[in-house]
C-alpha positions as CSV (number, residue, x, y, z in Angstrom):
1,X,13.9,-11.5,-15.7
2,X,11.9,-14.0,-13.7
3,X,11.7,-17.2,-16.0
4,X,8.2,-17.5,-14.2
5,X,6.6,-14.3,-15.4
6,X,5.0,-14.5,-18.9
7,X,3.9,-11.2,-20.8
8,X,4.6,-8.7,-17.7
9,X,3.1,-5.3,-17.7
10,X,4.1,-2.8,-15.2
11,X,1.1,-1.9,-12.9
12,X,1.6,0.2,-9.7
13,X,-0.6,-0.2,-7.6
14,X,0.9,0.5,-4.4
15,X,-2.5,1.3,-1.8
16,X,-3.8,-2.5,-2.9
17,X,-0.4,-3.8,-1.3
18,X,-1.3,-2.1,1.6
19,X,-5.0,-2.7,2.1
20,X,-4.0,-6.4,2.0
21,X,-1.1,-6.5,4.1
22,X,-3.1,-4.8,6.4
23,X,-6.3,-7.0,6.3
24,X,-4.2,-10.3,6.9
25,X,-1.2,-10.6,9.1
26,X,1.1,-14.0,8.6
27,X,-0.9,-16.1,10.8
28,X,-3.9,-15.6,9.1
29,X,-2.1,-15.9,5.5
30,X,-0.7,-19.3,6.9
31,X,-4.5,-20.2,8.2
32,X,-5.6,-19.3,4.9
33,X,-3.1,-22.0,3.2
34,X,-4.6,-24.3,5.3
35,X,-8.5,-23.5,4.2
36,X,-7.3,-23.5,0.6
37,X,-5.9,-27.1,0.4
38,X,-8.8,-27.9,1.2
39,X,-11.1,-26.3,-0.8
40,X,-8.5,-27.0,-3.8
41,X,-8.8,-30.8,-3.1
42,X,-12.8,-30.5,-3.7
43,X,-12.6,-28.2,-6.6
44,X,-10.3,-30.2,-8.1
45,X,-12.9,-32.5,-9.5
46,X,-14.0,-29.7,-12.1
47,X,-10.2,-29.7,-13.1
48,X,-9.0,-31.6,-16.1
49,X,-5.6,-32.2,-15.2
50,X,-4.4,-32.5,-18.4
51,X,-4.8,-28.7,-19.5
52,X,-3.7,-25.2,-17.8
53,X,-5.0,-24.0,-15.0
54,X,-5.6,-20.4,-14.5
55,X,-5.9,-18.6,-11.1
56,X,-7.1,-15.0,-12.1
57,X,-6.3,-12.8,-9.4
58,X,-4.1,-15.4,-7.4
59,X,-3.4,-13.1,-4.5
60,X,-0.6,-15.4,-2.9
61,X,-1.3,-18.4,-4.6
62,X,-3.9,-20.2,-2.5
63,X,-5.8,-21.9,-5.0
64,X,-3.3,-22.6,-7.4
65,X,-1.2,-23.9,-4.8
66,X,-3.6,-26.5,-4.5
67,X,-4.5,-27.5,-7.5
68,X,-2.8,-30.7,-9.6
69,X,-2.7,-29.6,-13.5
70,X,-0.1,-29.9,-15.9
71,X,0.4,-26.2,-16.2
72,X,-0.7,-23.7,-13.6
73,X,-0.7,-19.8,-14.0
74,X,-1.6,-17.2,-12.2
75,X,-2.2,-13.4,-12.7
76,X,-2.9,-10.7,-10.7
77,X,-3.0,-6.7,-11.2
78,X,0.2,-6.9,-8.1
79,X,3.5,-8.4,-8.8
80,X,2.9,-11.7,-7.0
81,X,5.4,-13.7,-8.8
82,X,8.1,-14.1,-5.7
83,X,4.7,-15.2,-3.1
84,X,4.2,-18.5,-5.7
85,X,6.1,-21.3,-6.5
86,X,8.7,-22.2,-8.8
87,X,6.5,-24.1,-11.3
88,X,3.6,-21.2,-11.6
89,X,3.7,-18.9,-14.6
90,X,2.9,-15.6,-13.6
91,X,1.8,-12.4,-15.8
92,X,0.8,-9.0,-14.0
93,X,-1.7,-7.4,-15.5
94,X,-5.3,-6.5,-15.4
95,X,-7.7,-9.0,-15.4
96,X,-9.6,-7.1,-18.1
97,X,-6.6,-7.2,-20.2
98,X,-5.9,-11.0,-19.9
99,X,-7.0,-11.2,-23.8
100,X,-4.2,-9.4,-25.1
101,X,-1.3,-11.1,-22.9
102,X,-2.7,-14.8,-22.8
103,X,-3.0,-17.3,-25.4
104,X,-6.5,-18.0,-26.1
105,X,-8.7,-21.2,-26.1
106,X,-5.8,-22.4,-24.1
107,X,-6.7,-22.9,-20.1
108,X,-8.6,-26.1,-19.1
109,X,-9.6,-24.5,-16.3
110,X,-9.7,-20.4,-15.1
111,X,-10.5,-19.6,-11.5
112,X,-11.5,-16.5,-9.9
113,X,-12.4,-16.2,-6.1
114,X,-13.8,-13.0,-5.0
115,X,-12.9,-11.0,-7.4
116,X,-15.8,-9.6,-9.6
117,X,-17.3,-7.7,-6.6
118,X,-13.7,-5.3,-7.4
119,X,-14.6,-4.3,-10.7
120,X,-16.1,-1.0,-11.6
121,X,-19.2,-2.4,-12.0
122,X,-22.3,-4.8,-14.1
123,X,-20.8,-4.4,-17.4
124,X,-17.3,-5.2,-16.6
125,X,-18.4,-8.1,-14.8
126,X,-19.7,-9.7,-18.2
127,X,-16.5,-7.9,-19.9
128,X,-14.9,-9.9,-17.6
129,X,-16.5,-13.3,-17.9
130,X,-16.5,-13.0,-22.1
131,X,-12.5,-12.4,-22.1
132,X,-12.4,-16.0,-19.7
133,X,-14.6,-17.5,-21.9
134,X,-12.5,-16.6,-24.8
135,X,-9.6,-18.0,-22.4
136,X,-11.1,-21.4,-22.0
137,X,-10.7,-24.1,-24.4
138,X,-13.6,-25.9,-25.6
139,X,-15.2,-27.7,-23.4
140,X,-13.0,-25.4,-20.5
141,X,-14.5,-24.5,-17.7
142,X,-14.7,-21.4,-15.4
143,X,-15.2,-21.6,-11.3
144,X,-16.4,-18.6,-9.8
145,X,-16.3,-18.1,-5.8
146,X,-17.9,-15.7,-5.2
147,X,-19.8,-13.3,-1.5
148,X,-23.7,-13.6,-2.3
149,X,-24.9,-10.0,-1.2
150,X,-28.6,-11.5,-0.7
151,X,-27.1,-14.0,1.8
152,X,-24.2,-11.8,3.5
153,X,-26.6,-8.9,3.7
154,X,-24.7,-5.1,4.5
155,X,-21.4,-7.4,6.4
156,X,-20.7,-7.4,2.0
157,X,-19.8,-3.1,2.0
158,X,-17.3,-3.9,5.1
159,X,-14.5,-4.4,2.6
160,X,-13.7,-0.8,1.0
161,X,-12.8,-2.2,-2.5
162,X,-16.3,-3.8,-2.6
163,X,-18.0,-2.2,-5.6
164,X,-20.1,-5.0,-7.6
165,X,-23.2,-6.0,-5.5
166,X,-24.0,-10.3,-6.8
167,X,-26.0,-12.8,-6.0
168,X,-26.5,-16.3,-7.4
169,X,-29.1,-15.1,-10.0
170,X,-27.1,-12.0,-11.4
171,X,-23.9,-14.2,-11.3
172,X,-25.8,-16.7,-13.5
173,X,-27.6,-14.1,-15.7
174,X,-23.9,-12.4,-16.5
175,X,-21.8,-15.7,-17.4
176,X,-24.8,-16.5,-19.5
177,X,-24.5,-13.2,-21.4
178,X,-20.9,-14.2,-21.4
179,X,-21.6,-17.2,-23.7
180,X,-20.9,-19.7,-20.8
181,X,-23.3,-22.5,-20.0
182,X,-24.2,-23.3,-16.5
183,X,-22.6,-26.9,-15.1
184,X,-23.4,-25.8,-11.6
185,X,-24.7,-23.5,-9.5
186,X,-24.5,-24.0,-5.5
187,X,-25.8,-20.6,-3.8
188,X,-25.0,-21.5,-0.6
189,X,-21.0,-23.2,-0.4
190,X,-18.4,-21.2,2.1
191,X,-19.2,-18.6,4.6
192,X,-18.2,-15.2,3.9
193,X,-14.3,-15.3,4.5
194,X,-11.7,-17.2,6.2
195,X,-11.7,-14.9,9.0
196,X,-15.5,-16.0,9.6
197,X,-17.1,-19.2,10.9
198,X,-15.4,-21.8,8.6
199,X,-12.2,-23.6,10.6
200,X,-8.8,-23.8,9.9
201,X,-8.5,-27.0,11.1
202,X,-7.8,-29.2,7.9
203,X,-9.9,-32.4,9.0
204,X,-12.6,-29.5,10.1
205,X,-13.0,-27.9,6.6
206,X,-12.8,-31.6,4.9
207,X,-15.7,-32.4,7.1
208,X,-17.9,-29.4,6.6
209,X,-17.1,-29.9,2.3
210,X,-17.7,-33.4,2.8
211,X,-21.5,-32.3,4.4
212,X,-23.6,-30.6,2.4
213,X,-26.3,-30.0,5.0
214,X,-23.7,-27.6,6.8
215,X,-23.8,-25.3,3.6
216,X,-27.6,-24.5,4.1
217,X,-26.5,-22.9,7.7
218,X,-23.0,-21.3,7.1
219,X,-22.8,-20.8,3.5
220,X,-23.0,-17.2,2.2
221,X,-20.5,-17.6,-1.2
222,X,-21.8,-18.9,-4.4
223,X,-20.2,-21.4,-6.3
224,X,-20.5,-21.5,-9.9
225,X,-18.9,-23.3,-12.6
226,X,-19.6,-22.6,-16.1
227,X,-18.7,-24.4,-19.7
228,X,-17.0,-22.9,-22.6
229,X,-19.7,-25.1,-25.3
């Protein structure tokens, strides 16, 4: 067995592996790296390096990837654990099933970037948030990147796993239902995916983070980072 997967469970789930093959070639994946570090390096000031770092629903990695912590793990419903490196734990299994597999009141920090708009729908969204707020140790905090349908309009139903329609005020309204309080709340952050507006370029996407004022134009993803109180 992988010495990097923790508490596997089997899932098949063979059309997902597809859909997302399909929707990025390599060049775009390597692109997407590129975005990420970037992205990581400003997130990482809501990270206490000191305690685990969760990347719920890692994909391939991207955020963890770029994130300094003294443990990082990842999960995802695919068997990702040969796309991440060496040093991330991995455990495949449902995101709503995280509480049995995963030690709680253990993660610093738990990420998850678009992923609620994938559930079924409103009620597993707060399912959702409650099981990473049971994740979190005190004082933890959860990030949540996340389309805004109010500011991506219908562009948001062009992705066929798209089920959960959000915007900043739902968002908020559901992690407070959750038991999470609001640390921040920034409607406006990235455009609507890496294939969009926002440039690959490194410097480029360290320059638009580093300028606020070019959120208000090109931002159509929510940022929100919650507290475990």
């Amino acid at each position: 067995m992988d010495p990097r997967r923790v508490g596997v469970r089997p899932v098949v789930r063979a059309p997902l592996d597809e859909l997302y093959e399909a929707r990025f070639d390599e060049r775009e994946v390597s692109a997407k790296q590129a975005v990420w570090d970037e992205i990581g390096r400003y997130l990482q000031r809501y990270v206490d390096p000191g305690l685990p770092v969760l990347d719920l629903g890692c994909d391939r990695g991207h955020f963890i990837r770029a994130i300094e912590s003294s443990e990082r793990w990842a999960t995802d419903i695919r068997d990702m654990a040969s796309a991440l490196p060496p040093d991330v734990r991995f455990v495949q299994s449902s995101g709503l099933a995280l509480d049995a597999v995963l030690p709680p009141a253990h993660f610093g920090t738990v990420l998850m970037s678009n992923y609620l708009e994938h559930l079924q729908n409103s009620d597993a969204v707060i399912q959702q948030l409650s099981i990473v707020r049971d994740l979190l140790a005190p004082r933890g905090r959860v990030m949540v990147l996340q389309p805004n349908i109010r500011l991506v309009g219908p562009r948001y139903w062009d992705f066929i796993d798209h089920r959960v329609a959000l915007t900043e005020r739902s968002l908020l309204e559901a992690a407070e239902l959750a038991g999470l309080r609001t640390q921040d709340l920034v409607t406006r952050f990235l455009p609507y995916s890496t294939k969009g507006r926002l440039p690959s370029a490194r410097l480029l996407v360290r320059a638009y983070l580093a300028f606020p004022p070019m959120w208000r134009f090109m931002g159509k993803q929510t940022l929100y980072v919650g507290v475990r109180a």
